[in-house]
N, C-alpha and C positions, 0 to 999 in steps of 0.2 A: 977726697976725690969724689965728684960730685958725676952720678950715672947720668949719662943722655937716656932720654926715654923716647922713643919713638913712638906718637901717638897712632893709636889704629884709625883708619873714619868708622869702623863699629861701633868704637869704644864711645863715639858721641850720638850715635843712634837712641831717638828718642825711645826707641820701643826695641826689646832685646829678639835675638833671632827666631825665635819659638814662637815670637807674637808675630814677626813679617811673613812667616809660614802659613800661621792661623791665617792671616787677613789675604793671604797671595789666593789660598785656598778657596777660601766665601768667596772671593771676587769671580772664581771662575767659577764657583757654583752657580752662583745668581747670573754669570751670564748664559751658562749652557741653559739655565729652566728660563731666561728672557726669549732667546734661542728658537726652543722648544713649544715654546708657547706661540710664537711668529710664524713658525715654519707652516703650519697648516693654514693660518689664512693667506698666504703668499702664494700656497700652494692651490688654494680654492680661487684666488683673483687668477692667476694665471688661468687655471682651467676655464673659469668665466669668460676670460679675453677669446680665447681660442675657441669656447662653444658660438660665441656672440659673432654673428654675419657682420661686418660692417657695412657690407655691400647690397643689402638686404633693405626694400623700398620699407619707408614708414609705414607702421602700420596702425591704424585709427584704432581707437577707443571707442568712439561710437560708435552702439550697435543699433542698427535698422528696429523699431519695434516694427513687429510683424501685427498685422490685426489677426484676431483669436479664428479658429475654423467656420464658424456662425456666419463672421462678417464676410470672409471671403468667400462663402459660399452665394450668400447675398450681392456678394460683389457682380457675383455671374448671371443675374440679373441685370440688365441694363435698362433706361428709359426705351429706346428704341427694340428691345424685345417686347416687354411690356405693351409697349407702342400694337407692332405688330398683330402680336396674338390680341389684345382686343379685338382689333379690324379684323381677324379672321373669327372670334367665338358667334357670332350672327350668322355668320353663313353659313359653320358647322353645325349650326342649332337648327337653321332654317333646312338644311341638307338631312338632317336625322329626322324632324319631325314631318317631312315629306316622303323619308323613309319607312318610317311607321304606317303613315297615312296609305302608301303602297302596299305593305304588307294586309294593312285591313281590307283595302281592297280586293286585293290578289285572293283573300281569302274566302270573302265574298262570291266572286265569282269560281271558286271550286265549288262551293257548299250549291250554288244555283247548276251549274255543270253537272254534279252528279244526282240532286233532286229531278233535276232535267231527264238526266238517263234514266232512274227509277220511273217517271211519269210515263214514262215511252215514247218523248221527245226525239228520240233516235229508234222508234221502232220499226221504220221499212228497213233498217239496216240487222232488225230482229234481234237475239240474245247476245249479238259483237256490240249491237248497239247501249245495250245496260253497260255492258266491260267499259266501253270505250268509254262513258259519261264519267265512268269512276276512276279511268286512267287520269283521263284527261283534266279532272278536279286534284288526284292527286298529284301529277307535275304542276299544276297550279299550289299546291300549298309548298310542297318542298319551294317551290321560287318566292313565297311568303317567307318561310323559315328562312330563307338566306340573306330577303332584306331585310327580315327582324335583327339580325346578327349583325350586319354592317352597319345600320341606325342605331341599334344600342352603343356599337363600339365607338361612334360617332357622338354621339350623346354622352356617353361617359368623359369623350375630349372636350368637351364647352365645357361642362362641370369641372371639369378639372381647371382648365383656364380660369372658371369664373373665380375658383378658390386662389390661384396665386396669382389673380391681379386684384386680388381681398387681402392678402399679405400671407397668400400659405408658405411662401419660400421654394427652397429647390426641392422641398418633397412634393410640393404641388405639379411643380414644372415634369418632373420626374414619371409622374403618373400619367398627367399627362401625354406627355412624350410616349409612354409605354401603351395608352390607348390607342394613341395615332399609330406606334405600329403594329397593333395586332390589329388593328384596321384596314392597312395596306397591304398586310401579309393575309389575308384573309381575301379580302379583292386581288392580291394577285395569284392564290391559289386557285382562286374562282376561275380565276380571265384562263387560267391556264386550263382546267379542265371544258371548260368550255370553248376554247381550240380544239383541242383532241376531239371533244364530241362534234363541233362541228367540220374536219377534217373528213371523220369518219361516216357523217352524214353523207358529205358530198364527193364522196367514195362508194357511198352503198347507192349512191342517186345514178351513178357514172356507171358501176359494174353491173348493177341487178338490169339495168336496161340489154344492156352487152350482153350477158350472157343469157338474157329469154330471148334477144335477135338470134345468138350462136346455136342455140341447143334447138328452137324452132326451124 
């Protein structure tokens, strides 16, 4: 009696069960570490897509060169400044040295004013007459000493121009600049005390008459 044998599909399995275990096993090793290895850059593209504006204008690469502080200081020099301050350094030259030339004058006639007084040029007006020779030479010099101060300040502005149309730059301009206004703050401190004084002149001219009419 010959046995039927029911064949297994194991039984023709090229590789025995222990080995499809082995090989089921690695297969999903190697995939979770493929996995693992992917997941962070998927994870960094994503985050990229969602940092990135789409919507957001092109933005250039090129960048503007800027010229260095030197040039663009030069830059604030123009021909038509240039221009300008030439045509003005002759007349501020011609204005100071007519300044000067007033102060020697002015000076002049103190120094003959109060020799005048000592001579007795003012002597029917007796010992007021010496005082007054030497008053009167000394408000002549103070008005020397104020055009020496306006001239020089005026004189130091040409010199300045003549330097930075020489190529001084903006430290030329600069000084410049600053002589002119101690120039004009100087003349308008002038102008201004010489309102008050002559306010109060023609106040003492107005009341002193007034009141020797009143009192007489």
């Amino acid at each position: 009696m010959v046995e039927s044998r029911t064949n297994h599909p194991m039984d023709h399995s090229p590789l025995p069960p222990a080995s499809l275990a082995f090989f089921n096993i690695l297969l999903l090793t190697i995939s979770s570490l493929l996995l693992a290895g992917l997941s962070p850059k998927i994870g960094s593209i994503k985050e990229d897509d969602m940092d990135e504006n789409h919507y957001a204008p092109p933005q250039s690469d090129i960048s503007m060169d800027e010229p260095p502080a030197g040039r663009r200081s030069e830059a604030l020099i123009t021909p038509r400044i240039s221009e300008a301050l030439a045509r003005t350094k002759p007349w501020v030259r011609f204005l100071s040295i007519l300044g000067f030339i007033s102060c020697g004058f002015l000076v002049l006639v103190a120094l003959f004013v109060m020799l005048a007084g000592d001579a007795g040029l003012f002597s029917e007006m007796g010992l007021a007459g010496g005082i007054a020779g030497v008053a009167i030479g000394a408000i002549y010099l103070v008005y020397a000493l104020l055009y020496a101060v306006a001239a020089y300040f005026m004189y130091r502005y040409a010199d300045k121009i003549r330097d930075l149309l020489s190529g001084g730059g903006t430290q030329a301009l600069e000084e410049a600049l600053e002589f002119q206004k101690s120039f004009w703050r100087f003349v308008g401190i002038l102008t201004l005390v010489f309102l008050i004084i002559g306010f109060l002149a023609i106040g003492a001219a107005i009341l002193i008459p007034l009141l020797t009419v009143l009192s007489g």
